[in-house]
C-alpha positions in Angstrom: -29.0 -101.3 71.5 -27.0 -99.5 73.4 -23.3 -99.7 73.5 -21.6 -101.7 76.7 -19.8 -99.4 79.0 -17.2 -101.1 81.4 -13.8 -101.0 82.3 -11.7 -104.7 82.1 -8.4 -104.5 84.4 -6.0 -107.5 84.2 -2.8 -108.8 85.7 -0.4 -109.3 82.7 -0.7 -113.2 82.6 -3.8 -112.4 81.4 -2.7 -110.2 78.3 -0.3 -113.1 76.9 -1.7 -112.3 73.3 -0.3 -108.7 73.7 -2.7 -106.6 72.7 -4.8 -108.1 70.5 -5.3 -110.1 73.2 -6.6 -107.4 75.0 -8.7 -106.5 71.9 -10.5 -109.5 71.7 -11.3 -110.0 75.1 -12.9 -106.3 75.0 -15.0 -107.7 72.2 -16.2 -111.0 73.6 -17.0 -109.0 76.3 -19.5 -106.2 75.3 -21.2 -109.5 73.3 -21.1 -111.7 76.2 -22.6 -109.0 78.3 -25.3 -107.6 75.6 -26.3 -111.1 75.9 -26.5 -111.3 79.9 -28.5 -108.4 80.0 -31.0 -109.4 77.2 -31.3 -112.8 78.9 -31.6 -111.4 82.7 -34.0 -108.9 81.5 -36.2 -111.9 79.7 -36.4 -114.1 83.3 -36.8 -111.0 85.1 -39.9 -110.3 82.9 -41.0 -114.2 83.5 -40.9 -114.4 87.3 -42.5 -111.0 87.8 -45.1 -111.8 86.1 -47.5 -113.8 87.8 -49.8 -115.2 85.2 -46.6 -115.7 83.0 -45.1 -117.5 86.8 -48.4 -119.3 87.4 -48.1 -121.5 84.2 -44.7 -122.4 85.1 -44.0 -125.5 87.2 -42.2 -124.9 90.6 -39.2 -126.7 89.4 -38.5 -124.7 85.9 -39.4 -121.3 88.4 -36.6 -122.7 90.3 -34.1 -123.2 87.1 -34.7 -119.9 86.1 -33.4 -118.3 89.5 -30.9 -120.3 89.5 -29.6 -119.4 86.0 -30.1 -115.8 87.2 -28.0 -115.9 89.8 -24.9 -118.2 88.6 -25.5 -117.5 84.6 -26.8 -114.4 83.9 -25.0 -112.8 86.1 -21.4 -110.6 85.5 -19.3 -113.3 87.6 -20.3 -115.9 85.2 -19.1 -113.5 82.2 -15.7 -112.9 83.8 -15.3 -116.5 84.3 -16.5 -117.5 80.8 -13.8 -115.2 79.7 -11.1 -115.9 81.8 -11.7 -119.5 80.8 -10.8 -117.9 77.4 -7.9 -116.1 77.9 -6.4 -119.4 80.1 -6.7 -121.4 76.9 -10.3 -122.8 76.8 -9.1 -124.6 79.9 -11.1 -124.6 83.6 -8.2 -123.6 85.8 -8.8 -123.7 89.6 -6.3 -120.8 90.1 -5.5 -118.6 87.0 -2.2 -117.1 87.3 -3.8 -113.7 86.2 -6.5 -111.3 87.6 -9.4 -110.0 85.8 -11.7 -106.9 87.3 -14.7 -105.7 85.4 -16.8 -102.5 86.1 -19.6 -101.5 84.5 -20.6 -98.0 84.0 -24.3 -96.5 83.4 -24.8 -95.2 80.4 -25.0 -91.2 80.0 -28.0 -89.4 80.4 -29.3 -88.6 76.9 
């Protein structure tokens, strides 16, 4: 597979760990989106394709949008991951910033 190209900005609360904090996150983070992709890719394959779709009952087509667009999405990545570097802890207001942006992959 190909590797994850991005680029991860964060306030410094969010580097406590110095920089093997920073490390690790960059790690969890190519994982965590190799993952997303794979599993976006898989439900985008399912709902465009209508004998695949046809089998499915409304409410499971429904589940699967959903978890497209609040699980396998970037947003739910960054928060997955700020929950991480917070502690393992669901914080309502983080006192740090996280920014992710993902770069296409050169042309071969």
């Amino acid at each position: 597979s190909a590797a994850q190209r991005f680029v991860l900005l964060g306030s410094s609360g969010a580097w406590k760990g110095g920089a093997a904090a920073g490390e690790t996150a960059v790690q969890k983070l190519s994982a965590e989106l190799a993952r997303m992709d794979a599993r976006r890719n898989e439900i985008a394959a399912m709902l465009s394709d209508d004998s695949r779709l046809a089998l499915l009952a409304a409410g499971r087509v429904n589940a699967l949008q959903r978890e497209r667009d609040e699980r396998a999405c970037e947003g739910a990545v960054l928060a997955d991951l700020s929950r991480s570097l917070a502690g393992g802890k669901q914080l309502a207001d983080p006192p740090f910033a996280l920014l992710l942006v993902r770069t296409l992959p050169p042309d071969d």
